[in-house]
N, C-alpha and C positions, 0 to 999 in steps of 0.2 A: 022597544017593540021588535025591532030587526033580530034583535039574539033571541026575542023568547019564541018566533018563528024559528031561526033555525034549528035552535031546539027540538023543536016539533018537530020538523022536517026530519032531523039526526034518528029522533026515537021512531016515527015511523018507519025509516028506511031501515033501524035496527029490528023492528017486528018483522020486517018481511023476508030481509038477509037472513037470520039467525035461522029460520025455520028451515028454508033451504039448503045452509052449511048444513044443519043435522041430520032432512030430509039424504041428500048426498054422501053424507058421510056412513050413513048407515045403510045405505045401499052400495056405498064401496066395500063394505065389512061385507054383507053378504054375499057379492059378488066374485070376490075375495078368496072367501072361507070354501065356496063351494064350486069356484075355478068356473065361471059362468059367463064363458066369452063374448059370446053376443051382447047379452045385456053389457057387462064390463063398456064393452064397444061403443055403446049408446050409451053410456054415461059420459065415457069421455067426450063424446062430442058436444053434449049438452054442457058438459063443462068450460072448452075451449069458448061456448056462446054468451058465458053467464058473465057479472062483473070482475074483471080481474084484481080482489081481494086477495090480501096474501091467506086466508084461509083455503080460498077454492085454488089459488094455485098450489099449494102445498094437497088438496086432494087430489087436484088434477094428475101432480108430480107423484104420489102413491099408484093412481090409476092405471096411470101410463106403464110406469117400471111392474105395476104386477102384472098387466096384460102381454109385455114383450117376455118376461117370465116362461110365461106358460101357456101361450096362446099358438096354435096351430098357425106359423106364418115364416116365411124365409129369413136368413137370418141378417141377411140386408135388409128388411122393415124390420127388423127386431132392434141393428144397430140404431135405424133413424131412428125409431120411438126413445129407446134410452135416450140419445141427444134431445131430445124435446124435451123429455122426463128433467134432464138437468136445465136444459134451459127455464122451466117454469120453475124448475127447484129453487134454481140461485134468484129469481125474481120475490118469488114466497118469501126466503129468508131475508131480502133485501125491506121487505114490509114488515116482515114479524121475525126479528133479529133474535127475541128471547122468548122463540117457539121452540120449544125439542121435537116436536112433532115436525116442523118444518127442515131443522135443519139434520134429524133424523133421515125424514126421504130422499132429502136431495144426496147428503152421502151416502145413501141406499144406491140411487140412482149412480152416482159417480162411480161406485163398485162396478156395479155390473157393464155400465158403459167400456171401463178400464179393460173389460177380456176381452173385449173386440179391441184393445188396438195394440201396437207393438211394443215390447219391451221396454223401450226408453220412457215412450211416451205414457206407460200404463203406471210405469215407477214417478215418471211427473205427478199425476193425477192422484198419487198416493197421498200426497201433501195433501191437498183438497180433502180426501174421503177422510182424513183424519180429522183435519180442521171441525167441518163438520159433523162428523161422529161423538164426536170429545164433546161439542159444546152440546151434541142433543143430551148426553150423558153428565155433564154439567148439571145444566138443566133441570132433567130430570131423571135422578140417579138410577130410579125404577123402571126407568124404558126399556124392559128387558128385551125388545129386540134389537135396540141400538147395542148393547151389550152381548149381544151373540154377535152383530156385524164384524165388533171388533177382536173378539177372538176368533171370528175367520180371518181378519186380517193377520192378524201376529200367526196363524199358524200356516197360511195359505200364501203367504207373501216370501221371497227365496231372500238368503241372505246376502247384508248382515241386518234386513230387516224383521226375519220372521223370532220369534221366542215364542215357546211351547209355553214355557213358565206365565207367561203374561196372557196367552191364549188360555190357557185353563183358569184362572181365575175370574177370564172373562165369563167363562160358560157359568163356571159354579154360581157366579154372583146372579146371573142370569135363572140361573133355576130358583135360586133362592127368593129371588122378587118375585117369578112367576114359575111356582112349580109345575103348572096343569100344561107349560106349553112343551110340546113332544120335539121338537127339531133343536131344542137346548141341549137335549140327551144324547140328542145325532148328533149335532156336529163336535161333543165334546168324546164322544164312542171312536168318530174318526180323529182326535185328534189322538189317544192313545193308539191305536192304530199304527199310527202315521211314527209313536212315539217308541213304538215296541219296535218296528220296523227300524229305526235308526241305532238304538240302545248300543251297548257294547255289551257289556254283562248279560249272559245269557238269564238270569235274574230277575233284569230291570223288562227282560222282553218278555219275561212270563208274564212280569207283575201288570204293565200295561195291557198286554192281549187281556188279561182276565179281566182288567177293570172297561176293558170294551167289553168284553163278553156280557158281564153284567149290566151292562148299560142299554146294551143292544136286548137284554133279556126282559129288562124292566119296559122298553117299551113297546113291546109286543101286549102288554098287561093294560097300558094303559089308554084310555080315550082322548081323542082326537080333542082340541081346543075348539070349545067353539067358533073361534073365529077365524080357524084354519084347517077346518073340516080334511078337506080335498090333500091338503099338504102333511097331516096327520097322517090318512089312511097311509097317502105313496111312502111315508116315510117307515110306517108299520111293516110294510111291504117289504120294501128292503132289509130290514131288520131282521126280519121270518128267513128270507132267503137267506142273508148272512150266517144268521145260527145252523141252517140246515147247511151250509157249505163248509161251517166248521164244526161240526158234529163227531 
């Protein structure tokens, strides 16, 4: 009689929880998509209130890290929030170990935390953001934004950690799961860039500049992801200006 009560009790609390993970998840997606701080703001809170399940901390930990993103605020509440971001990150992944979505944000979070602090200590944290980057990619091989994180890594990290070779394959793979998402394009445009700039052979610097150019050219063409509206247009933006600076 005891277990077909908890029973009960399990599936109830699973009707009520469930509705609210998606209720919240899908207000973090539009909150998100369309860079909407206030609201953003009030989720988070309501989040920090809600039962700490590793689902709602893993949204919590997306919330947090978009909001210090791109939210009008100094860059001292910017550093705290990323530390929160991780600290609910590494708790999410401590409940749901074989979540890529969890262990995707939290080394989302451990990135961006990493540029606010000093050299030594940002090459520490490097360990981490891999750790879990790799296993969100694991995972789930299709997480094409865990798959752009890590070719900013390889291409944004100084040596003898960065490789251009391994950052480009990140991107490509990345466009190929999710061709509609526009900042795949960018950050693979800056990596030639970055690639043309170093080259020896005057050649290898054409060959990269053109394959940014083209890159940079195709996303001016195309629409913004839906679930990244706001970071689409800015990135369109850039793109337009770049082509007009190299004209």
């Amino acid at each position: 009689m005891k277990t077909v009560v908890a029973t009960i009790v399990t599936l109830l609390l699973s009707i009520t929880v469930f509705p609210a993970a998606i209720n919240v998840e899908s207000r973090l997606i539009e909150y998100r998509s369309h860079r909407m701080e206030k609201e953003m703001w009030q989720l988070i809170q309501e989040l920090e209130e809600m039962p700490q399940d590793g689902k709602t901390l893993a949204i919590l930990c997306e919330a947090l890290t978009e909001y210090a993103n791109w939210a009008k605020i100094s860059q001292e509440e910017r550093e705290k929030i990323y530390e929160r971001a991780v600290e609910v990150g590494k708790k999410s992944v401590e409940l749901l170990p074989e979540s890529s979505y969890a262990n995707y944000v939290t080394g989302a979070a451990i990135g961006r935390l990493a540029q606010y602090k000093g050299i030594i200590q940002s090459l520490f944290m490097l360990g981490d953001f891999d750790k879990y980057i790799l296993k969100a990619i694991e995972l789930d091989p299709n997480n094409y934004t865990a798959l752009v994180a890590m070719g900013m890594r390889y291409r944004d990290t100084p040596w003898p950690f960065r490789d251009f070779r391994k950052s480009e394959q990140y991107f490509l793979k990345a466009i190929e799961v999710e061709p509609a998402y526009v900042n795949s394009y960018y950050e693979l445009a800056v990596l030639y860039e970055q690639w043309s700039e170093i080259a020896r052979k005057s050649e290898d610097r054409e060959k990269y500049f053109q394959k940014a150019k083209q890159l940079y050219e195709k996303i001016i063409l195309m629409e913004p992801h839906p679930q990244w509206i706001a970071q689409g247009e800015e990135t369109k933006q850039i793109a337009s200006n770049w082509l007009k600076e190299h004209d």
